[in-house]
C-alpha positions in Angstrom: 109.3 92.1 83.2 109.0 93.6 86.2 112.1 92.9 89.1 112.3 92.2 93.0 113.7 95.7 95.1 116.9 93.3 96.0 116.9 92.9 92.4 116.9 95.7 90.8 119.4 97.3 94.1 121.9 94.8 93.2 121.7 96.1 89.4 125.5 98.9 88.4 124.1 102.4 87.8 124.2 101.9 84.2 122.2 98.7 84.4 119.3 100.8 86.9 119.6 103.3 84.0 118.7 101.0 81.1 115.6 99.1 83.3 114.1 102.4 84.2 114.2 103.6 80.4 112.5 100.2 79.6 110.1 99.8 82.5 108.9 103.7 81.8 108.2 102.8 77.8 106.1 100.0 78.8 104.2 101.6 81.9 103.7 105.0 80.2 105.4 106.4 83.7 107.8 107.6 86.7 108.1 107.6 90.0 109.0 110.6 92.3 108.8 111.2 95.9 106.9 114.2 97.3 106.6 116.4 100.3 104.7 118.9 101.5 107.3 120.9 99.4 106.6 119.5 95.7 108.9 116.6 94.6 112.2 115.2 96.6 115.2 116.5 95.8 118.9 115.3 96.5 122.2 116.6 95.9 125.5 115.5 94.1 128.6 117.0 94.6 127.8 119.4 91.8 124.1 118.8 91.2 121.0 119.1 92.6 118.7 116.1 91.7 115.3 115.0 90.7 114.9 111.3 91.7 113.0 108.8 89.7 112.3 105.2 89.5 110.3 102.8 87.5 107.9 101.7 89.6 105.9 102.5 93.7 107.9 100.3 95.2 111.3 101.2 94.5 110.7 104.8 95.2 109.0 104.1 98.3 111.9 101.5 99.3 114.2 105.0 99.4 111.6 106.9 101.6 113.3 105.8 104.9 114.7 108.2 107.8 114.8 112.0 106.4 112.2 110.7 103.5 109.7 108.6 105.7 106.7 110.8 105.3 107.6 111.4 101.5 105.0 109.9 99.3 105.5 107.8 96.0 103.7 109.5 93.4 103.1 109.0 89.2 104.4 110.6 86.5 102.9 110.0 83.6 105.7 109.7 80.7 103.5 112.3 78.6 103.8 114.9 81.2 107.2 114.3 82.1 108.5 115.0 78.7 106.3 117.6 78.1 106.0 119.8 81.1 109.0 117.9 83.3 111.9 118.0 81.3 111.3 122.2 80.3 111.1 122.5 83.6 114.0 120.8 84.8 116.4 122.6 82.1 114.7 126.0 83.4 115.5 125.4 86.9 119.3 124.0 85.6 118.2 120.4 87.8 119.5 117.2 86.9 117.3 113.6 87.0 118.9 110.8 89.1 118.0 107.6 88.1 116.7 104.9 90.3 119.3 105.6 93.2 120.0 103.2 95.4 120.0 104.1 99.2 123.9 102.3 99.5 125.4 103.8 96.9 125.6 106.7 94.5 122.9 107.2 91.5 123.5 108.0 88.2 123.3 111.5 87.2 121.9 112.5 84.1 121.5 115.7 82.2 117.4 116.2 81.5 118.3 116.2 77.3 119.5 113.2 77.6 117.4 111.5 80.0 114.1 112.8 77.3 116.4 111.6 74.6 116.6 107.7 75.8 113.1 108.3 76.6 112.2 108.9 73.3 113.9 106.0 71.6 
């Protein structure tokens, strides 16, 4: 069952966490942002970040002021946990899930992230 932005924005951390894992399993995908530069990153105050979300409308509700020409762009969840996670462990990047412009995301380690995937 798919939610409304205001929804899903209203939703703890934890709660965004468990809706993306379930909304990826059924859609078979993510949803970055891009640039001219690849995908969108963001930084913690120890990370740096690959954002996702469950759907083209919550990741293009976050491309506002620095992020208004980003694009929304599909993942499928094949190629994310085949060629997406390697690389994010590679590179030593973390995923943040689903942030929400008001108020931190949660940060998750790209084992772990595959690993609820894969359940």
């Amino acid at each position: 069952m798919s939610l409304s932005i205001q929804q899903v924005m209203q939703m703890s951390p934890d709660k965004r966490y468990t809706y993306l894992l379930e909304q990826a399993k059924v859609g078979q995908q993510l949803w970055i942002l891009t640039d001219e530069h690849g995908s969108v990153m963001l930084n913690s105050e120890d990370e740096d970040c690959v954002p996702v979300w469950p759907d083209k409308a919550l990741a293009e509700y976050w491309a506002t002021e620095d992020w208004v020409d980003c694009k929304a762009k599909a993942i499928s969840l094949s190629d994310w946990l085949d060629r997406w996670t390697p690389g994010l462990i590679d590179d030593d990047l973390y995923v943040v899930v689903c942030p929400n412009p008001a108020e931190d995301g949660l940060v998750v380690d790209p084992d772990m992230f595959d690993e609820d995937l894969r359940r």
